[in-house]
N, C-alpha and C positions, 0 to 999 in steps of 0.2 A: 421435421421442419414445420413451421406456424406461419403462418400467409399475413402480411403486414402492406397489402395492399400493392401499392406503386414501386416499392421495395424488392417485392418477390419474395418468395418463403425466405424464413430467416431459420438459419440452425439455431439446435439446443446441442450443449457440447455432451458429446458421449466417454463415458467412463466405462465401459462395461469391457474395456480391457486389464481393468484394474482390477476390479471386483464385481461378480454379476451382481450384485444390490446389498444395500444395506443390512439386512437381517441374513445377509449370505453364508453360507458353510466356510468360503474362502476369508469373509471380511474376517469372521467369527474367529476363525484360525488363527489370523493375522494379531490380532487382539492377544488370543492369548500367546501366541509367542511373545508379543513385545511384555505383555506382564513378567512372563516366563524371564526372559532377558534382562527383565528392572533386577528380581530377584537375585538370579547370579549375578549382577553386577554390582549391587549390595554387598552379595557374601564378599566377592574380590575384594573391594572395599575396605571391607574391615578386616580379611585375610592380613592387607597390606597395611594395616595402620592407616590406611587415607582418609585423613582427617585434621584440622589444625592443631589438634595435642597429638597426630600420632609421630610414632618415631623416623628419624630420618634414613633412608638408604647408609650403604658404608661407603659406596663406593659408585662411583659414574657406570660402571656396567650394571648395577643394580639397579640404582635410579632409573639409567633408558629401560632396562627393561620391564619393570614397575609400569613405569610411563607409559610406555608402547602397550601394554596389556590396557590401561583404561581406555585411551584411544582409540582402540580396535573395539574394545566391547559400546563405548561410546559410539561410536559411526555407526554401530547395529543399530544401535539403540533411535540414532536418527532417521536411519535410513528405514524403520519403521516405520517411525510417529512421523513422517517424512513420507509417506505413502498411505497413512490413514487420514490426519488431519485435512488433508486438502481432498480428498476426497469423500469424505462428511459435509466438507464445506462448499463443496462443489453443487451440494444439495441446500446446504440453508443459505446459502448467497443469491440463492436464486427461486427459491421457494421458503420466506420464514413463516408459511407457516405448516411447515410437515414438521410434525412433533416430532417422528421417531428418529429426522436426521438431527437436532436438536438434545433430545437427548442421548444420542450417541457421542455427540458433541462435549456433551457437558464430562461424558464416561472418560472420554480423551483428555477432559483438561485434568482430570484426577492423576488419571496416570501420569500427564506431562510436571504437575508438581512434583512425585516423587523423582522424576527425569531433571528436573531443576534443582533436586533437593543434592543427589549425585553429582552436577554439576559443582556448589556449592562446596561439598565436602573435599572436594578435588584443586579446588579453587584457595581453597581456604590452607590445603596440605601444602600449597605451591608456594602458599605468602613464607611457609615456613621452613620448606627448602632452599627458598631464596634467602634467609638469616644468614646463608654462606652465601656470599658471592660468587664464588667460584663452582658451588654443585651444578646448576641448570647450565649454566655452558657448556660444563666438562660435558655433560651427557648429551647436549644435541650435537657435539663433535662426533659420535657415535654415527655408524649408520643405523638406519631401522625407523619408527614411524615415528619420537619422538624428534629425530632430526628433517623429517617430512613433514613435518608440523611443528618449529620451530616459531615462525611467527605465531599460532596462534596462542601458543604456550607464553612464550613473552607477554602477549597482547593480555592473557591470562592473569601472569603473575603481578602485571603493574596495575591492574585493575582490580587487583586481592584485596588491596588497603581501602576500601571503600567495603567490605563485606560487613554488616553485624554479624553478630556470634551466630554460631549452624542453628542454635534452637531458635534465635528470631527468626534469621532468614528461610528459616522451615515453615516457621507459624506465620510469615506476610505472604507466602505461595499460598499457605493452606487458605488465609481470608480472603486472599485477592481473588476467588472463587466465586465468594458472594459478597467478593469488594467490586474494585477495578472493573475485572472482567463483564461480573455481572450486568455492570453499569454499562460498558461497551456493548453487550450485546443487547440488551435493551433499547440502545437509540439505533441498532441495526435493526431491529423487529421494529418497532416505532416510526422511523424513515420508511422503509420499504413498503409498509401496510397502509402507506395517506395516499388516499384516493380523493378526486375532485371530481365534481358534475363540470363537464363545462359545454358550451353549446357552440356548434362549428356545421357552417356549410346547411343549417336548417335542421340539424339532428344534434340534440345532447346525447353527452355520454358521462360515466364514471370512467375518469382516465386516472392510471397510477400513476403518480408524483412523475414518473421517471420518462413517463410519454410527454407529460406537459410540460417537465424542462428543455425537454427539446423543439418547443415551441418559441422559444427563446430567441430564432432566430427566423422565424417566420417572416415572410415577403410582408404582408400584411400588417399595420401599424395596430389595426382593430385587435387583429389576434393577438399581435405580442400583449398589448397592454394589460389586456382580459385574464391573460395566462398568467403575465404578472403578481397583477390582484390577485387572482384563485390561489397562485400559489403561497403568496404572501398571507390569504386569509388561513389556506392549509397547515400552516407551521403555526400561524397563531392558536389554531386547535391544541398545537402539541407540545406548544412554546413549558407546561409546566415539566413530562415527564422529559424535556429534552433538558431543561437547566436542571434537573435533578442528577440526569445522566453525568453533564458535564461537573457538578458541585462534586459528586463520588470519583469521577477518576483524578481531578485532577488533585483533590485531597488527599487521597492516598498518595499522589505523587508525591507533595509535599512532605508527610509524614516519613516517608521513605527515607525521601533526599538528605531530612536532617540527621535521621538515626546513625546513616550510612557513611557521614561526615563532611555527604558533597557540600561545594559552594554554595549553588543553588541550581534550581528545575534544570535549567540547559545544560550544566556541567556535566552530566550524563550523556546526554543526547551529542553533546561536540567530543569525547570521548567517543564514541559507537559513532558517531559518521568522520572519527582520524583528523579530525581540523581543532585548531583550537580557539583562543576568545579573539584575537587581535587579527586570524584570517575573516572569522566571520564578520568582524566589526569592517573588515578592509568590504568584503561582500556588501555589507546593509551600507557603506557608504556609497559605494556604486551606484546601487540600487536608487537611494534615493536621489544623488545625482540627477539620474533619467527622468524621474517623474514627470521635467520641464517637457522633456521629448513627446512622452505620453497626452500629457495635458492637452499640447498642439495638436498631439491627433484625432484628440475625443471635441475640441473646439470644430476641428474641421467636417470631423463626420456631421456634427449639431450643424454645421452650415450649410451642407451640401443635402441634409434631409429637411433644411429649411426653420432650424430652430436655434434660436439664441443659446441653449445649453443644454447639454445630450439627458434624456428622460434614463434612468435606471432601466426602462421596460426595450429604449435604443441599444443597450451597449451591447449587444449581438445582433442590431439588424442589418442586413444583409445591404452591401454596399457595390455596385456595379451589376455587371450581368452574368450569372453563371451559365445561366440557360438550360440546369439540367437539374437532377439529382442523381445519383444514384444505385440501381437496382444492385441488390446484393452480391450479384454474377458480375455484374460491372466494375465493384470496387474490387471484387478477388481480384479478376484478370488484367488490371492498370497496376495493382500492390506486387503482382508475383511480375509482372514486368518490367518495371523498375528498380523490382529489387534484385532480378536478372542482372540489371546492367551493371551492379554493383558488384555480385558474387554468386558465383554457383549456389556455393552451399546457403546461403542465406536463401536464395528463390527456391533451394528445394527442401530446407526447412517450414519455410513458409508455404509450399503447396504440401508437405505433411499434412502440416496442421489442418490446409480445409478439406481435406481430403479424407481427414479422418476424423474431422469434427469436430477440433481442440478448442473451437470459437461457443459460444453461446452470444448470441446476440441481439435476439428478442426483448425487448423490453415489454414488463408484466408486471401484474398485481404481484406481489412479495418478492418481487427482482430488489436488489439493492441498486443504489445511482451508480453514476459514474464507471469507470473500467479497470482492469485490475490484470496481471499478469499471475500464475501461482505454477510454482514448480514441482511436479509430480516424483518423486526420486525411486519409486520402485520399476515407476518402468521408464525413465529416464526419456520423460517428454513432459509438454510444459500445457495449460489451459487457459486461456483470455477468456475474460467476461469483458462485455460493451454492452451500451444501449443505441444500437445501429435505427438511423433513421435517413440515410440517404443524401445526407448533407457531405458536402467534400470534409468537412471538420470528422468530421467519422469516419471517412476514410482515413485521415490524417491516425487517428485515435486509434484506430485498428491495427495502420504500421507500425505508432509508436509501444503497444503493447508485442505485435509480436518482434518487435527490438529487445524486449526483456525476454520473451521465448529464445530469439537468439543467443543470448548473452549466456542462457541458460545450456542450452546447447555445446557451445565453446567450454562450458566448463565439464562437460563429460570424462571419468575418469578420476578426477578429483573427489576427494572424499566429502561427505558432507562438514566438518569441520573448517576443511579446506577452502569450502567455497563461501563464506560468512562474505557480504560486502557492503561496505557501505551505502548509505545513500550519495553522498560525493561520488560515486563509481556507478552504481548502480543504476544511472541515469544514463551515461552515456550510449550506450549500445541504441536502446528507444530513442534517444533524439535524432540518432544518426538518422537511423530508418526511417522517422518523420521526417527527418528535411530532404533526406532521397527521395521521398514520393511528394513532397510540398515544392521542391523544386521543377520537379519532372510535370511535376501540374501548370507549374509557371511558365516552364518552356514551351507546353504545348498550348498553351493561352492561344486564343484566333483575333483577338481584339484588345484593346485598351480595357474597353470596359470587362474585361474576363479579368485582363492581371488583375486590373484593381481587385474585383472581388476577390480575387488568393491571396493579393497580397493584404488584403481587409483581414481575411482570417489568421494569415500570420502575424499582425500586428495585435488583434486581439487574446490570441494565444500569450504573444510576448508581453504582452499588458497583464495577463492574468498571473503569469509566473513571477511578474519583478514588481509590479506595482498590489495587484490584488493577493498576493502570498505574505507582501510586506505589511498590509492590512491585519494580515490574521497575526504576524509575528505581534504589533504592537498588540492586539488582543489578547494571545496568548500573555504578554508580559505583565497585562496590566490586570489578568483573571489572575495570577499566580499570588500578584502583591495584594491585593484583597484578600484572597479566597485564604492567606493565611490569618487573617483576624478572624472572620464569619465567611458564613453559607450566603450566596449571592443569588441575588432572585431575577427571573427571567427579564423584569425591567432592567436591571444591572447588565447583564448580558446584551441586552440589546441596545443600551446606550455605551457600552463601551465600544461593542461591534462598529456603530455610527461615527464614533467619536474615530473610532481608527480608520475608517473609510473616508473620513471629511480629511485627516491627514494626509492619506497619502492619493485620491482622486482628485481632493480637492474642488477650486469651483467649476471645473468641467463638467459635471456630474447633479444634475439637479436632484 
């Protein structure tokens, strides 16, 4: 654990249940089995004809069983790269700059291309088994794993017709290496490593990006503002290799989406999270609906802090009285208690985890921001990363990640196939657990001015999900329609950024 002052040590999450280190005899092992398992799953492969020219089963006992052999060797194959990758990443998400987890990193994504490339091949077999309407039925009436994996098989085959041929969608894995991916990990090295001087309390320091956004919400009007600036001047440092980032992946995207036949960018993305155009549009109209709601309460905070219209450097400061923060031991002991009152196994999942150290929550020079949940499948437990600073919004943020530990949990047994889930889904279990402990914080309020402060942080939460998400959506829409004439330059970026926060903040917002 690392000492963060008024907090109390903050853990670092431990893996040395999985593999004692990176350069390990077991990691080492591990590795080559799963090569070992690419290979024979190849040979199967092409034993089987699996491929979009190969030939078809004769008959529904064939097929399931055809079937059921890839899918058994597939779930190996996950339940591998399913216990390696998160644990490589367990190291560069939170240190980018340790080379050697980095390049084990990169070892993995080679492998996982040829694991996509199998995917593919399988994928592509299914568009052409389905040429009979009648073969994949007959066969998941079968018992055996193809009938245990029925939805994903469907989910499979209606998602075939958007394939390019095997040799492109071989050769956009193989670039997306030092396409896409590259570009993604680049603005994780880049984000992580921005350090700012800033001076506090009579003493400066170099604080990582990820300490000084948590300043955000400081008592203090001096400090927020100061943080502000610093941070704002931070990114402007880095404002070229982050719009270069962002010009490569979403390029690629584009490239992709046309080959492949889609509509366009989102028709992918509402596919993979199960909704289609006419829910989402039923959602953004909601959404925008409320803004009015919103607007009124970012006027009212601007009045009640004594300003005609809320400063960007206000919209996290702190509203009534908490009277506290806190200590790292404090937030465990109110999360596992609340989450008692909800369900055994939930409170004793979650005293698992601190118990054996699933959390990392130190914020540091090469930490990545924000918080993350990642599911370990070899040894069937789960790991939160946070940047814990004592604020109740962090206790909130620590519930609502180990809500997705939970979720991961419930799915025990199921194979990794089985457990693909959307982000429509994938959400629920976290909120829940966030509003079980965001409630129970409310309940035990001693004062007016205590609710207010909870209920300050739940409405800025809820501001951030419907109004500031809605922000990036018109962003994202309006990077796509450009970015398919030319490459867009960091002023581009940051005037459409503005352009889509003046739409949806509006004049609340100075």
């Amino acid at each position: 654990m690392q000492s963060q002052g008024k907090v109390g040590p903050l853990p670092h999450w431990d893996l040395s249940n999985v593999y004692s280190g990176l350069e390990s005899k077991d990691f080492k092992e591990t590795v080559s089995r799963l090569k070992a398992d690419l290979d024979q799953t190849d040979d199967y492969l092409l034993e089987h004809g699996i491929s979009r020219d190969g030939a078809r089963p004769h008959d529904a006992e064939q097929l399931a069983e055809i079937i059921g052999g890839y899918l058994d060797r597939m779930n190996d194959l996950l339940r591998l790269s399913g216990t390696l990758n998160p644990y490589v990443h367990s190291f560069v998400s939170t240190d980018s700059y340790n080379t050697t987890a980095k390049r084990l990193e990169s070892e993995l994504d080679k492998l996982g291309v040829r694991l996509e490339r199998q995917g593919v091949l399988f994928q592509g077999w299914l568009r052409t088994i389905t040429e009979d309407p009648q073969a994949l039925p007959a066969a998941l009436e079968l018992e055996g794993p193809a009938k245990e994996h029925a939805f994903f098989l469907r989910e499979a085959a209606e998602q075939s017709q958007y394939l390019m041929s095997e040799a492109e969608e071989t050769l956009a894995s193989e670039l997306s290496l030092s396409g896409a991916t590259a570009w993604a990990k680049l603005q994780g090295v880049v984000s992580s490593q921005v350090k700012v001087p800033f001076e506090r309390e009579g003493r400066t320091e170099e604080l990582p990006i990820t300490v000084l956004i948590n300043l955000h919400n400081d008592p203090d009007e001096d400090v927020r503002h100061r943080a502000y600036d610093a941070e704002l001047s931070a990114w402007e440092r880095a404002r070229e290799p982050l719009a270069a980032c962002l010009n490569g992946v979403k390029g690629s995207v584009i490239t992709l989406y046309k080959r492949r036949g889609r509509t366009d960018p989102l028709h992918e993305t509402l596919d993979h999270s199960r909704i289609d155009r006419e829910t989402l549009e039923t959602l953004l109209g909601v959404m925008r609906d409320s803004f009015p709601v919103f607007r009124r309460y970012w006027h009212s905070k601007a009045e009640r802090l004594g300003k005609p219209t809320l400063a960007w450097w206000d919209l996290w400061a702190p509203v009534g009285r908490l009277g506290r923060r806190y200590s790292w031991t404090e937030a465990r002991d109110f999360i596992l208690g609340q989450f008692g009152t909800f369900s055994d196994q939930l409170a004793g999942l979650a005293q698992r985890a601190y118990e054996n150290r699933w959390i990392d929550a130190e914020p540091r020079d090469g930490k990545r921001g924000g918080a993350f949940c990642m599911r370990v499948l070899g040894v069937e437990e789960s790991r939160v990363m946070c940047n814990f600073d004592g604020s109740l919004d962090q206790v909130f943020t620590i519930a609502h990640e180990l809500g997705h530990a939970y979720h991961n949990e419930t799915q025990k047994g199921k194979t990794p196939l089985q457990r693909r889930t959307p982000m429509t889904l994938a959400e629920t279990a976290s909120i829940m657990c966030e509003t079980v402990v965001s409630d129970a914080a409310l309940a035990q309020a001693e004062d007016p001015e205590e609710e207010l402060a909870i209920l300050e942080i739940f409405l800025l939460n809820a501001s951030q999900v419907i109004v500031d998400i809605y922000s990036r959506y018109l962003f994202e829409t309006e990077v796509f329609q450009r970015r398919e004439d030319a490459e867009l330059s960091a002023d581009d970026f940051c005037e459409m950024m503005t352009r889509a926060q003046k739409q949806t903040y509006g004049p609340a917002l100075d």
